[in-house]
C-alpha positions as CSV (number, residue, x, y, z in Angstrom):
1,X,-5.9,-21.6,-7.5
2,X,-4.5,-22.6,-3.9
3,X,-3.7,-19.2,-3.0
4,X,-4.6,-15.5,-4.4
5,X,-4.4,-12.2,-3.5
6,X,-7.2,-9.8,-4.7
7,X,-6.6,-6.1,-4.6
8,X,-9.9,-3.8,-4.2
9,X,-10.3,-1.0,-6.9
10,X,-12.9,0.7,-4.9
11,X,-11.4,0.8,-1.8
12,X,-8.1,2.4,-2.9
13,X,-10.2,4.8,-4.7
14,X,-11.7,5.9,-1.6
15,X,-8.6,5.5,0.4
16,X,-6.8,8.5,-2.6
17,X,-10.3,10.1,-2.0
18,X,-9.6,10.4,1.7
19,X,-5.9,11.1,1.2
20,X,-6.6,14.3,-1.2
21,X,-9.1,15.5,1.4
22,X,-6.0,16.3,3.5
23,X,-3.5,17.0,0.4
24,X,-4.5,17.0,-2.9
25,X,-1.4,16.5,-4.5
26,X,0.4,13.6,-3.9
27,X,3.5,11.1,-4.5
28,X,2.1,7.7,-4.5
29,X,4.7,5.6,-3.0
30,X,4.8,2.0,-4.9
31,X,8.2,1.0,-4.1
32,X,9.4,-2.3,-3.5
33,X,7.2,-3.7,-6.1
34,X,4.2,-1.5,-4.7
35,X,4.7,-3.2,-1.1
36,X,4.5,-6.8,-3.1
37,X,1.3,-5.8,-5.1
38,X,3.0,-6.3,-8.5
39,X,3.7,-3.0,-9.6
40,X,1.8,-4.1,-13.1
41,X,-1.1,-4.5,-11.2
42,X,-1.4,-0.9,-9.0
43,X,-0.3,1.3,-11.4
44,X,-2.7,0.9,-13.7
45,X,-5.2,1.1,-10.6
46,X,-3.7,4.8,-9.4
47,X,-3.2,5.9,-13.2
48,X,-7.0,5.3,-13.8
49,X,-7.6,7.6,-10.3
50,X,-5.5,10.2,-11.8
51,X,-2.9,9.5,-10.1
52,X,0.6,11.0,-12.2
53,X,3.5,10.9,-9.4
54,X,5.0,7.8,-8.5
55,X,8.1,7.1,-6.1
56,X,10.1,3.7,-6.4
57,X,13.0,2.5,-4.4
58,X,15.2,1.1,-7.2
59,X,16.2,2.3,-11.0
60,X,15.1,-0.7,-12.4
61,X,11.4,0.1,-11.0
62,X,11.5,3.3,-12.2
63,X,12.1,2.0,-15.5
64,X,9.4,-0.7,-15.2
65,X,6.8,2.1,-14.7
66,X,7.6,4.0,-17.9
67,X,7.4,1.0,-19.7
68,X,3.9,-0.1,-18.2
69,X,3.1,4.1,-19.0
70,X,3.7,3.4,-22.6
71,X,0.3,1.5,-22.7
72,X,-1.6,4.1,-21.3
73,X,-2.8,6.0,-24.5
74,X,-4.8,8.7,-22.4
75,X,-1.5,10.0,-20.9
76,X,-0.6,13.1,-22.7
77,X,1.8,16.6,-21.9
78,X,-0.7,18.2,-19.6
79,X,-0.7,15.2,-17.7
80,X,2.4,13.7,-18.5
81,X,3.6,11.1,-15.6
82,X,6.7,12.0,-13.4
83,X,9.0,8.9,-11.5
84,X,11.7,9.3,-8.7
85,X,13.7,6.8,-7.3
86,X,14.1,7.0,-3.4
87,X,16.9,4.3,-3.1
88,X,20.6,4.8,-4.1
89,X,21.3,4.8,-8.0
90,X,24.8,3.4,-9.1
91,X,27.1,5.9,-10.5
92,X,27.2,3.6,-14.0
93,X,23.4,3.8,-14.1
94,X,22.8,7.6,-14.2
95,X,22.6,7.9,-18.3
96,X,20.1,5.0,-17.9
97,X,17.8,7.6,-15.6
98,X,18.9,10.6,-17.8
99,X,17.8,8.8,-20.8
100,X,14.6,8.2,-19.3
101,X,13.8,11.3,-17.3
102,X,13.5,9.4,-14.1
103,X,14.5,11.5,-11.3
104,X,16.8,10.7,-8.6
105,X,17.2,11.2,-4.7
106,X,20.9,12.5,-3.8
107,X,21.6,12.3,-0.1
108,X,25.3,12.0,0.3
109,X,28.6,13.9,-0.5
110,X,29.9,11.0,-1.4
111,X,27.1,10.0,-3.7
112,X,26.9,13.4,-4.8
113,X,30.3,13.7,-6.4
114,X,30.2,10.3,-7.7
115,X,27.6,11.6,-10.2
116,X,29.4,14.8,-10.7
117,X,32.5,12.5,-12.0
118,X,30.3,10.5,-14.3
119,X,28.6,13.0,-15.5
120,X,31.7,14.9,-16.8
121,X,32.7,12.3,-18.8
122,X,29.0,12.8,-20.7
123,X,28.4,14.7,-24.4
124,X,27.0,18.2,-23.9
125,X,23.3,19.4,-23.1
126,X,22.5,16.8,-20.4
127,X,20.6,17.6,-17.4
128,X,20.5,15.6,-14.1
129,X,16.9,16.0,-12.5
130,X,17.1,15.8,-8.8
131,X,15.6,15.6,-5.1
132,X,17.9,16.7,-2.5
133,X,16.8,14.7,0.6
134,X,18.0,16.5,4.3
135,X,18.4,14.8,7.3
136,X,15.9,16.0,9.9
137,X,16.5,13.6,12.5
138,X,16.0,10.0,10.9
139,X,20.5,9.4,10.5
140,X,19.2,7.0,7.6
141,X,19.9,9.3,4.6
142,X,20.1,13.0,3.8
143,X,22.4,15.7,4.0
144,X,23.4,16.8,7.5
145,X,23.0,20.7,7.8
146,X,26.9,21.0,7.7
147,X,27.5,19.1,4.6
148,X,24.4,22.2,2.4
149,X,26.8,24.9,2.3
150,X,28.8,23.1,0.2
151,X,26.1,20.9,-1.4
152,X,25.1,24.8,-2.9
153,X,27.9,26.0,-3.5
154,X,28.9,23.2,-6.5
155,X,25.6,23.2,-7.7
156,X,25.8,27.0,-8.8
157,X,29.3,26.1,-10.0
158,X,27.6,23.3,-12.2
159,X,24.9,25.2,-13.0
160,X,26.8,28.8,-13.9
161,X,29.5,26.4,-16.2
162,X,26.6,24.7,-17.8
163,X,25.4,28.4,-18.9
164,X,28.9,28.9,-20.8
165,X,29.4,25.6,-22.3
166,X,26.1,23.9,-22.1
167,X,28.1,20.8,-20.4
168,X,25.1,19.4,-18.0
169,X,22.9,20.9,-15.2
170,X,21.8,20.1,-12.3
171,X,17.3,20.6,-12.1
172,X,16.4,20.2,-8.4
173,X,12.7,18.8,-8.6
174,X,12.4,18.9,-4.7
175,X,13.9,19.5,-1.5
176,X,12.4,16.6,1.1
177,X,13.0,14.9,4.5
178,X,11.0,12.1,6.6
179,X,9.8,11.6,9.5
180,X,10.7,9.7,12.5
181,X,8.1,9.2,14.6
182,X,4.7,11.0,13.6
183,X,3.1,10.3,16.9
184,X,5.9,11.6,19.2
185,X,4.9,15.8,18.5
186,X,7.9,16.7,20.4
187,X,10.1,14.9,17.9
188,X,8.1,15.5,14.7
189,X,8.4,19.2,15.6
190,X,12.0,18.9,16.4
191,X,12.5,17.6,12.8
192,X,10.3,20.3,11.1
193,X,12.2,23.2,12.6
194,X,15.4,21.2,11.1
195,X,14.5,20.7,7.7
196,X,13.1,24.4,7.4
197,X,15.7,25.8,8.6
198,X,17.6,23.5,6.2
199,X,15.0,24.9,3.3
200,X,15.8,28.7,4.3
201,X,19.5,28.1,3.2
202,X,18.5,26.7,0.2
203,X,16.4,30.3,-0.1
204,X,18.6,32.3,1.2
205,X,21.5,31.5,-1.1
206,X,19.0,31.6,-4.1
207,X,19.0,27.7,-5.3
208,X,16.1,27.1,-7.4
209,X,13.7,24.1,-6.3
210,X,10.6,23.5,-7.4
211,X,9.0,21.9,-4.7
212,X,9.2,20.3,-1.0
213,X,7.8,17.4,0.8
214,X,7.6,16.0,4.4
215,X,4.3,14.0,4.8
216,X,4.6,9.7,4.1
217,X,1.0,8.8,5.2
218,X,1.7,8.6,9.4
219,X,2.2,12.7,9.2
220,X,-0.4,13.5,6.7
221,X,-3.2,11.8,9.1
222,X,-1.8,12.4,12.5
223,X,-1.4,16.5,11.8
224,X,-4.0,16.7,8.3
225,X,-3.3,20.0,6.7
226,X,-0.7,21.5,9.2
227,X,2.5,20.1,7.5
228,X,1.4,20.0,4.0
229,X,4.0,21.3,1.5
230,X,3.9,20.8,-1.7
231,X,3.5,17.2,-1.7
232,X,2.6,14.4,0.2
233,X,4.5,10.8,-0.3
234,X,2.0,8.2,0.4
235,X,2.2,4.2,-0.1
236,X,0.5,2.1,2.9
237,X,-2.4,4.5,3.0
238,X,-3.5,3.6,-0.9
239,X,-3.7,0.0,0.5
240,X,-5.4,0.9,3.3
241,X,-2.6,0.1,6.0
242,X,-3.6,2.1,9.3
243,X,-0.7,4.0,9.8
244,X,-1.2,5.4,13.6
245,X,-1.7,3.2,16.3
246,X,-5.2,3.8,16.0
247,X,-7.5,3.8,13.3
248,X,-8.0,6.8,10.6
249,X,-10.8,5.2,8.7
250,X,-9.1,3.8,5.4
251,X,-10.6,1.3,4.2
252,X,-8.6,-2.3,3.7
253,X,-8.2,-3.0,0.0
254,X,-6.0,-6.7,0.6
255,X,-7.7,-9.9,0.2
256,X,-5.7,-13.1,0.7
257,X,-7.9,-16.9,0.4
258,X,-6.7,-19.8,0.0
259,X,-8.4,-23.7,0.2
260,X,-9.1,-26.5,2.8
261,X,-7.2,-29.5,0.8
262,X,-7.7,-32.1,3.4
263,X,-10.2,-32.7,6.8
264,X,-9.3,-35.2,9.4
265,X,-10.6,-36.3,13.1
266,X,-7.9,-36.3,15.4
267,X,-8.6,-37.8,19.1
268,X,-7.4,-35.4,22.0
269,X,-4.0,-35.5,23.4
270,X,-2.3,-36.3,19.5
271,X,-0.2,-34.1,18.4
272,X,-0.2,-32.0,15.1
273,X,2.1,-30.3,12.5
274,X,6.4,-30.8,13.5
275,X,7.6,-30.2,17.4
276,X,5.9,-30.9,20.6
277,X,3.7,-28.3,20.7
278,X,0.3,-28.9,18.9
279,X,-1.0,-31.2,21.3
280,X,-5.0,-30.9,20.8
281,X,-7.2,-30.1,24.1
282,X,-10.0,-32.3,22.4
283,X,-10.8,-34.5,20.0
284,X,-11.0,-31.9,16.8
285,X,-12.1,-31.5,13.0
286,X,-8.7,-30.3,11.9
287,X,-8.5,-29.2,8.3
288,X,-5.4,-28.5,6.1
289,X,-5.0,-25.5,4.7
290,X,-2.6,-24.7,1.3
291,X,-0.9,-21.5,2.5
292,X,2.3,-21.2,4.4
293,X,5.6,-19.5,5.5
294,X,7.0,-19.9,1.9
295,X,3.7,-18.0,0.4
296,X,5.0,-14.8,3.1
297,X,2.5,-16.2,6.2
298,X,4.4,-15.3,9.0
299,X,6.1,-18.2,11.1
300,X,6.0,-16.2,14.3
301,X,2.1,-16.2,14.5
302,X,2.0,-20.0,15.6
303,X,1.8,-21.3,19.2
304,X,0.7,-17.7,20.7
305,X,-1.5,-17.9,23.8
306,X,-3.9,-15.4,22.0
307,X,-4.2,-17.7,19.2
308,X,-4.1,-16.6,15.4
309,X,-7.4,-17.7,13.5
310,X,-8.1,-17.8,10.3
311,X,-11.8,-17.1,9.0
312,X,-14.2,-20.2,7.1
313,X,-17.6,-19.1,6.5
314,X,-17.5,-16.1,8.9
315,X,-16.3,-18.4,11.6
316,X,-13.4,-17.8,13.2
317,X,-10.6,-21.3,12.8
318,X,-8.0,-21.3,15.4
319,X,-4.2,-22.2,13.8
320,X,-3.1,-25.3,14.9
321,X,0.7,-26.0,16.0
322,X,3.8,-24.8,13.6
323,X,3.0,-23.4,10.4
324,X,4.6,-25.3,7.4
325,X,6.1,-24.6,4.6
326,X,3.2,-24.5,2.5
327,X,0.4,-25.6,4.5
328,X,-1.4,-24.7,8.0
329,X,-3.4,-26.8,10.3
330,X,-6.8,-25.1,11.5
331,X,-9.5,-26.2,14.3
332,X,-12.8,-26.7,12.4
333,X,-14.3,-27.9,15.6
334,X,-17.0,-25.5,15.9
335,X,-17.8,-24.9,12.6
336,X,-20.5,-26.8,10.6
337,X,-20.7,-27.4,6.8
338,X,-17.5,-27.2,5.8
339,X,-16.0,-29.5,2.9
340,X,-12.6,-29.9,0.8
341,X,-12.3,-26.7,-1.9
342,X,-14.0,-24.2,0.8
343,X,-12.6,-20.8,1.1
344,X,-10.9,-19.7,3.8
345,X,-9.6,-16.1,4.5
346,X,-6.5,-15.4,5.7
347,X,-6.4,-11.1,5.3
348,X,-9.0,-8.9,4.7
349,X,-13.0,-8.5,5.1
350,X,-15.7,-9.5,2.9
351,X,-18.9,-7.4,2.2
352,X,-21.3,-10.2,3.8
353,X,-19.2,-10.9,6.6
354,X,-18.9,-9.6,9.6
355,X,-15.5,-10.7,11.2
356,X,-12.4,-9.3,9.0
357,X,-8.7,-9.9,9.9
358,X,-6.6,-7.0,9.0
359,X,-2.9,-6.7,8.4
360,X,-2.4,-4.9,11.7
361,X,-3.8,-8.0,13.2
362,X,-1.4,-10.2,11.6
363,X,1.0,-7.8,12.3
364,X,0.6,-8.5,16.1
365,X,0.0,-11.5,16.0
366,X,3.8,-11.7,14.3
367,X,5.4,-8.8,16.5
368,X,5.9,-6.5,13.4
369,X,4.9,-3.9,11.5
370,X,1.9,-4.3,8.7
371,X,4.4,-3.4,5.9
372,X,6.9,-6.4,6.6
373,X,3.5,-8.5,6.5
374,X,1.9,-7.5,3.0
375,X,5.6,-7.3,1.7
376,X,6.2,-10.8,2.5
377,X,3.6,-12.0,1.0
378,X,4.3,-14.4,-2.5
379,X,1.7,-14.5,-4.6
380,X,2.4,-14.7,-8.2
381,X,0.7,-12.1,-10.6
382,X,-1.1,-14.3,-11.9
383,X,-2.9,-14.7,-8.9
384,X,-3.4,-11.5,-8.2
385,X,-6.6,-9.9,-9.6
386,X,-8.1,-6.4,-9.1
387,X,-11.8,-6.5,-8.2
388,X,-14.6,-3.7,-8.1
């Protein structure tokens, strides 16, 4: 294969390890198709670590999960699997989650009494299981202090009819909020005073929840213990994504090789790839490799003045002009032995090696964020494979 992605089983076991050091129970965050991983591929991975919480942005995820938990015959009720979806759910979809059990996040009025309508219409003895998310500071989504009051007051309506009739209930699974800007205390603590304020009218006016949640993985490792709750939601963490701007000592668990397809001398002063702008200093080995923007590389890395490299034998291969569609041009140069079919790394360390390139490299090599890098990345499943 031309390009693969290899996912390390050991090193996500020690990243959970790490992670339940700080807060042992946990919402492992696998949303998006578990940041591009293939959700097929990770969750057997986290199920095997005893891993039995999962978050997903979309419905349809959610319902991939408990499909792929159907295989798993050493799932039973003490350990039974729970799924909540973080995105918005269409109104018309709701008996699809009730059906299912997945449970959904509710962070408008709007959205709120959208559901309230549909479910109405629905036979007798339903129940709704929910996670009310606040507003703490983010203004992405979540109720706005304002809008609880009467937020509580329909759900003891709901609930206090469904006692009479047995129409539907509401079941609050959690009250949660997220997080800004872990690194900024002033703000983080602005936003924790918010949502537990937010959390004492929930209290005060006697709504039953059973649990709350604040941490994603910059909070749980910039403050550990302090703002642990009941749960922490972590996703780049697992996958050993630093996510501070300095390190916390996860370990990286993405690999991402592809081949040298073609080796050519070209004389100094010639130009490679499209433009005007990979003129070679010197006459250069240049090789070919088969990976490119449409695979997820990121076009912005080309052409910087600190140059993006790629790694061939443990030697660093500068990239060469624009990036292609499918295929990159690297300076070979300075590096001896090398034929057509050798490996070359594009993310990620191996054991004998001792230069790695990690995500937050490419990351700043591309001006972005180490999420928008692995999420880009197209690798079909088939070429992705879980190692020891």
């Amino acid at each position: 294969m031309l390009v693969n992605l290899k996912i390390n089983n050991s090193s996500i076991k020690k990243n959970l390890e790490k992670i339940r050091s700080i807060n042992k129970n946990m919402i492992c965050v696998i949303k998006d198709d578990a940041y591009g991983l293939k959700i097929e591929k990770i969750l057997p991975v986290l199920i095997k670590n005893n891993c039995n919480y999962f978050a997903v942005a979309y419905l349809e995820e959610a319902v991939k999960v408990y499909k792929i938990l159907k295989n798993f015959k050493n799932l039973n009720k003490k350990n039974n699997c729970n799924v909540m979806t973080l995105n918005y759910v269409e109104p018309k979809k709701l008996e699809v989650a009730i059906k299912n059990g997945i449970e959904i996040t509710i962070f408008s009025k709007k959205q709120f009494y959208d559901y309230i309508d549909i479910l109405n219409n629905f036979k007798k003895n339903i129940c709704l299981k929910i996670h009310i998310k606040i507003n703490s500071g983010m203004n992405r989504l979540g109720f706005d202090e304002n809008e609880v009051f009467e937020i509580i007051k329909e759900i003891k309506k709901i609930n206090s009819e469904f006692l009479k009739d047995k129409k539907f209930k509401l079941e609050i699974i959690s009250i949660f909020s997220h997080i800004s800007e872990a690194e900024n205390k002033t703000k983080t603590e602005k936003q924790v005073k918010k949502f537990e304020k937010i959390l004492k009218i929930f209290d005060d006016n006697e709504i039953k929840y059973k649990y709350r949640h604040l941490q994603a993985s910059p909070l749980l490792f910039k403050y550990e213990k302090k703002y642990n709750y009941d749960f922490c939601r972590v996703g780049m963490a697992i996958y050993g994504l630093e996510p501070l701007s300095y390190d916390v000592g996860l370990e990286n668990a993405i690999l991402v090789e592809s081949k040298i397809i073609n080796i050519r001398e070209v004389k100094k002063d010639e130009k490679v790839s499209y433009g005007n702008k990979g003129i070679l200093k010197r006459d250069s080995k240049v090789g070919i490799v088969a990976i490119g923007y449409a695979h997820g590389l990121p076009k912005q890395i080309e052409n910087k003045k600190n140059c993006a490299y790629v790694l061939v034998n443990d030697k660093k291969a500068n990239i060469l002009g624009e990036i292609c569609m499918d295929m990159i041009f690297i300076d070979l140069t300075d590096i001896q032995d090398i034929k057509i079919g050798d490996k070359v790394l594009i993310v990620g360390n191996k054991k004998s090696w001792k230069n790695k390139i990690t995500l937050r490299q490419m990351a700043k090599w591309g001006n972005t964020i180490q999420d928008d890098v692995l999420t880009n990345f197209k690798i079909d499943k088939k070429k992705i494979f879980i190692i020891n």
